[in-house]
N, C-alpha and C positions, 0 to 999 in steps of 0.2 A: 267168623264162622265157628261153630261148637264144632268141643271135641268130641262130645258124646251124641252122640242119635238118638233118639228113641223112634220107635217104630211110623208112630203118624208125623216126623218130621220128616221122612226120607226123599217125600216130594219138595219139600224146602229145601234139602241139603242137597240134593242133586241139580234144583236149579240154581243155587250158590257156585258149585264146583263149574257149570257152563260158563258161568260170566267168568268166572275166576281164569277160565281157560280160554275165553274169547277176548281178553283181557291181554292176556301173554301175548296170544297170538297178533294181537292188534299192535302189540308195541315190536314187538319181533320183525313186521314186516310192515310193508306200505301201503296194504288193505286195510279201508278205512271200515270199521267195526260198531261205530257209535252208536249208530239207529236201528241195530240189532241187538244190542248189550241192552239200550233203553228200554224195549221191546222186553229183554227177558228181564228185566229189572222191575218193570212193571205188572208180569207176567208173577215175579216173585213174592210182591205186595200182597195182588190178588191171592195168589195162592195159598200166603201165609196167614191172609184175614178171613178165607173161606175155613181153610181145618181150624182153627184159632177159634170161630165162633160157634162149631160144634163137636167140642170136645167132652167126649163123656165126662161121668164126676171121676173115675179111676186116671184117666188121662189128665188127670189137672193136680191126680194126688202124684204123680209120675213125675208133672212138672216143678213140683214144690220139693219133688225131690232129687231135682235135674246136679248130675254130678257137676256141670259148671252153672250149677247157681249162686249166685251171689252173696256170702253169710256178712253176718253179724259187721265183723271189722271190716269187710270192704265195703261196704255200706260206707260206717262209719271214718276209713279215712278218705273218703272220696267228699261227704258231706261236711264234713265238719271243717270249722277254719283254725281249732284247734283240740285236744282230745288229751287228757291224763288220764291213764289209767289207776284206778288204786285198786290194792290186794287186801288180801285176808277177813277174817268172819272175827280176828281176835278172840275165838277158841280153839278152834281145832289146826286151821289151813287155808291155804287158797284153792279154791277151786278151777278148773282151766276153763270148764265149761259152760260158768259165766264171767263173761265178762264187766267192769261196770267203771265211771267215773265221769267228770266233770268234765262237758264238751261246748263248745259254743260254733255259734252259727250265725252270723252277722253280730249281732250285739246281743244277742240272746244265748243266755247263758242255760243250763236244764245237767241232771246228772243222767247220764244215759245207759241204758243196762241192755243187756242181750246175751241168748246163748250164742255160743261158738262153735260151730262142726269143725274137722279138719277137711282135708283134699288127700293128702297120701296116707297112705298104712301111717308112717310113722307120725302125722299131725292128729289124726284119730284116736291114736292111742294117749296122745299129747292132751288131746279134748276131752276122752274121754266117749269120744261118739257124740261129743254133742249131749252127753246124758247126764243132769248135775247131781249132784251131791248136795246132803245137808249144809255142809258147808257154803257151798253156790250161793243157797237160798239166803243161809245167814247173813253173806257179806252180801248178798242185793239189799235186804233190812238194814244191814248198817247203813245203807248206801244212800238209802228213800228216805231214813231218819236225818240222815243229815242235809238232804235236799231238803224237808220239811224243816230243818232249822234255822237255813239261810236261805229260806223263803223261793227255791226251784223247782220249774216245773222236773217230772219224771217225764221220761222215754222210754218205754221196754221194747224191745224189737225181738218177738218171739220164734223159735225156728229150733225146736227139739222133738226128738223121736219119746220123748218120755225122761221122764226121773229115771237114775241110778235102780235099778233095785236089787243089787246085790248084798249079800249078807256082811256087809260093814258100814252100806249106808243105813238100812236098818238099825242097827246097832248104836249109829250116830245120830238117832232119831229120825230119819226121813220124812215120814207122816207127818209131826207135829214141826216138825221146820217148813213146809208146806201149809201145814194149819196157820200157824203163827204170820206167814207170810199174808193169806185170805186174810182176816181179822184187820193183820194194822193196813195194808194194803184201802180195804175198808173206808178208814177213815182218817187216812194220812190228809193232811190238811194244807195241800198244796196239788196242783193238776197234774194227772195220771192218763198218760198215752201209750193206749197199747198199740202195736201195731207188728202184724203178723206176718213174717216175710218170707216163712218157708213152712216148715211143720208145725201145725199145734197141738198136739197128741197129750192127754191126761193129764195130771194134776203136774206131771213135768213144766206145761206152755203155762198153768193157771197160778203156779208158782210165785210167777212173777206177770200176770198175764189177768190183775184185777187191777180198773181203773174207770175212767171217768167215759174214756173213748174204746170203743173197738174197732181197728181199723185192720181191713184184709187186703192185698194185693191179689189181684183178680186169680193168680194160680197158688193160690193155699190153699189147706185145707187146717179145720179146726175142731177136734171130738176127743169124748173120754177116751178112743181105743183107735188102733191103726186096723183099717179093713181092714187085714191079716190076720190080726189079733179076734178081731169080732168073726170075720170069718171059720176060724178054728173052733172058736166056743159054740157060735151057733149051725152052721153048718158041717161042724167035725171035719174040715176041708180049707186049708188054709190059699190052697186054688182058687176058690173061690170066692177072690176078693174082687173082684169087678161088682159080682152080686152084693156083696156087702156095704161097698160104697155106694151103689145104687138105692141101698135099703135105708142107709145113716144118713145120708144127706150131711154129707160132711164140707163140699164146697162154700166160697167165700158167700156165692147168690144162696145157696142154701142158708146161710146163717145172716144173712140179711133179710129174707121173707121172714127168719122165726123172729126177726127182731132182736138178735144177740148181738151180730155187726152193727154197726153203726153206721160203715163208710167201705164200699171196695176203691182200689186204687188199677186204673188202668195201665196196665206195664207197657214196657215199649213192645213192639210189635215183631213178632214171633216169641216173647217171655223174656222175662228178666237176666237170662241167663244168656242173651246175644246181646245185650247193653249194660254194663254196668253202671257207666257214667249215666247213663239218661235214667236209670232205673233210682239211682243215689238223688240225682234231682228231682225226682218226682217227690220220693222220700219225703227229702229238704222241704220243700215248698207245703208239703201237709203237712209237717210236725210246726212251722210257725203260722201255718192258719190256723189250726188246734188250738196252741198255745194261747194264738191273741183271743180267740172266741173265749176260750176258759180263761182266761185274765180277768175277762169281764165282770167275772160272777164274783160274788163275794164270797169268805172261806163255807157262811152257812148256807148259802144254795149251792156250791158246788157239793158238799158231803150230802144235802135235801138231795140232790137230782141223781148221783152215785147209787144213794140208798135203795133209792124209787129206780134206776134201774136194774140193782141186784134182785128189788125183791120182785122184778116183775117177771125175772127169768126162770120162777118157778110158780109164774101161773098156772092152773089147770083148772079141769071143767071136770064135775063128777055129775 
C-alpha cells in the first residue's frame, strides 16, 4: 500500500485499507472471510484499471511525480545482477544527481546512467533535487566515452525536474555541457537507450536523454517546460496547470502519436510506485530486447537511423 495518496487514488486506497482490515479480522477470529476479501480484491483490480485508463494528461504528470515512485537506484539494484558505480567529471567534482557505471544483467554487460531524486529533506538536498550540474553531464560523457571504447551499449534512465540553474552552474558552463552532451551523444558509436522513468522536463532529461531508443513508461511525462512553468509564462497563473498540460501534450501517448517515443512501457497495475520489484522487471526485460535488436545493426546503420531520427523531429509543414 502507498504512503502517499493522491486524490484520484483515494477509491484505491480505501479499498486497500477494507481487505487489509477484513484480513485482521479474519485471522483474529473463526469467521471465515475468504470469498468476501476475493470479492473486494477483485473489486480493487476493476477499480484500479477503470481510474487508471482515464487519467487526464496532469494526473499522469502527478503520477511521474508520485513521492513513492520508484528512482533511478531502485530500479537499478533491484535489476541488475551487479552494479559499480564510478564518480567524478575529472574537472570539477562529482555530481550526486547523476548517477553512472558499469552494470550487468544476465551476461550482458552496458554502462548505465540516470538522475537521482532523493525521498527525505536530507537526501534531496544530498541530490540536489534530482537537478544536475555541469559536472553531472560531464561525468555521464566520460561515462558513454568509455562505454564507446569497450564496445557497450548505453542505458540512461531519465527522471529530472530540470538542470541546475543556479548562478554556479552557470558559471561552470551548464548550457555547453548540455550542448556537448546533444552532439557526442549524436554519434557515439555504440547503442543508446533512453528510457524515461519519472520526469523528463528541458534540456535537464535531454542531457543525457539522446539516443537510438525513446522509451516512456506509461506515467511519465516528457517536454521543454513543467506545466507549471508554461503555465506561469503563458497564462500568468501558475494554477493553471491542468490547462497547460492539456495544451503541451506532454504524456508518454502524447509523444508517441508525434512520433518522438518510440516504445511506452505498461507499469504494473495501479503505477509504478505500488510495485517496485514488477516495475524493475519490466525495465529488465526491455533494456535486453533493445539491446539485442540494436546489436543487430552495424555501427553505420545504427548512427544512419539515429540521425534520420533526430532530423525528423524537426519536421514541419509551411
Amino acid at each position: 500500500m502507498a504512503k502517499t495518496v493522491l486524490d484520484f487514488e483515494k477509491p484505491i486506497h480505501d479499498l486497500e485499507q477494507k481487505i487489509v482490515e477484513m484480513e485482521i479480522m479474519s485471522n483474529d477470529s473463526e469467521v471465515d472471510m475468504k470469498k468476501e476479501i476475493e470479492k473486494l480484491r477483485k473489486k480493487l483490480v476493476d477499480q484500479s484499471k477503470k481510474i487508471h485508463q482515464n487519467l487526464s494528461r496532469w494526473q499522469r504528470v502527478e503520477l511521474a511525480r508520485h513521492a513513492d515512485r520508484p528512482h533511478t537506484l531502485d530500479i537499478v539494484e533491484l535489476m541488475c545482477d551487479s552494479w559499480v558505480e564510478l564518480h567524478g567529471d575529472r574537472h570539477y567534482g562529482d555530481d550526486k544527481a547523476i548517477i553512472g557505471g558499469i552494470a550487468r544483467i544476465g551476461d550482458q554487460r552496458m554502462v548505465l546512467l540516470g538522475q537521482q531524486k532523493g525521498r527525505t529533506t536530507k537526501d534531496n538536498l544530498y541530490r540536489n533535487f534530482g537537478m544536475p550540474l555541469p559536472e553531472g553531464y560531464r561525468k555521464a560523457l566520460r561515462l558513454m566515452k568509455m562505454a564507446e571504447k569497450f564496445d557497450l551499449p548505453v542505458v540512461s534512465l531519465v527522471d529530472t525536474i530540470g538542470a541546475y540553474p543556479g548562478l554556479e552552474a552557470e558559471e561552470r558552463g551548464q548550457a555547453e555541457a548540455i550542448a556537448k552532451n546533444l552532439f557526442e551523444m549524436s554519434r557515439l558509436r555504440v547503442p543508446i537507450i533512453i528510457i524515461v522513468i519519472g520526469e523528463g522536463a528541458s534540456g535537464g532529461a535531454l542531457g543525457i536523454g539522446v539516443g537510438d531508443r525513446l522509451i516512456m513508461l506509461e506515467n511519465t511525462w516528457y517536454s521543454v517546460i513543467s506545466p507549471e512553468g508554461c503555465a506561469s509564462i503563458l497564462y500568468r497563473d501558475a494554477s493553471k496547470k491542468e490547462k497547460a498540460a492539456e495544451a503541451m501534450q506532454v504524456t508518454a501517448g502524447d509523444l508517441l502519436k508525434m512520433k518522438l517515443a518510440d516504445r511506452i512501457v505498461e507499469e504494473p497495475l495501479g503505477g509504478a510506485h505500488r510495485d517496485f520489484k514488477g516495475t524493475a522487471s519490466i525495465i529488465k526485460n526491455v533494456i535486453l530486447e533493445e539491446i539485442e535488436a540494436l546489436r543487430k545493426l552495424t555501427v553505420d546503420e545504427l548512427l544512419e537511423q539515429r540521425t534520420e531520427k533526430i532530423d525528423q523531429m524537426g519536421d514541419w509543414e509551411g
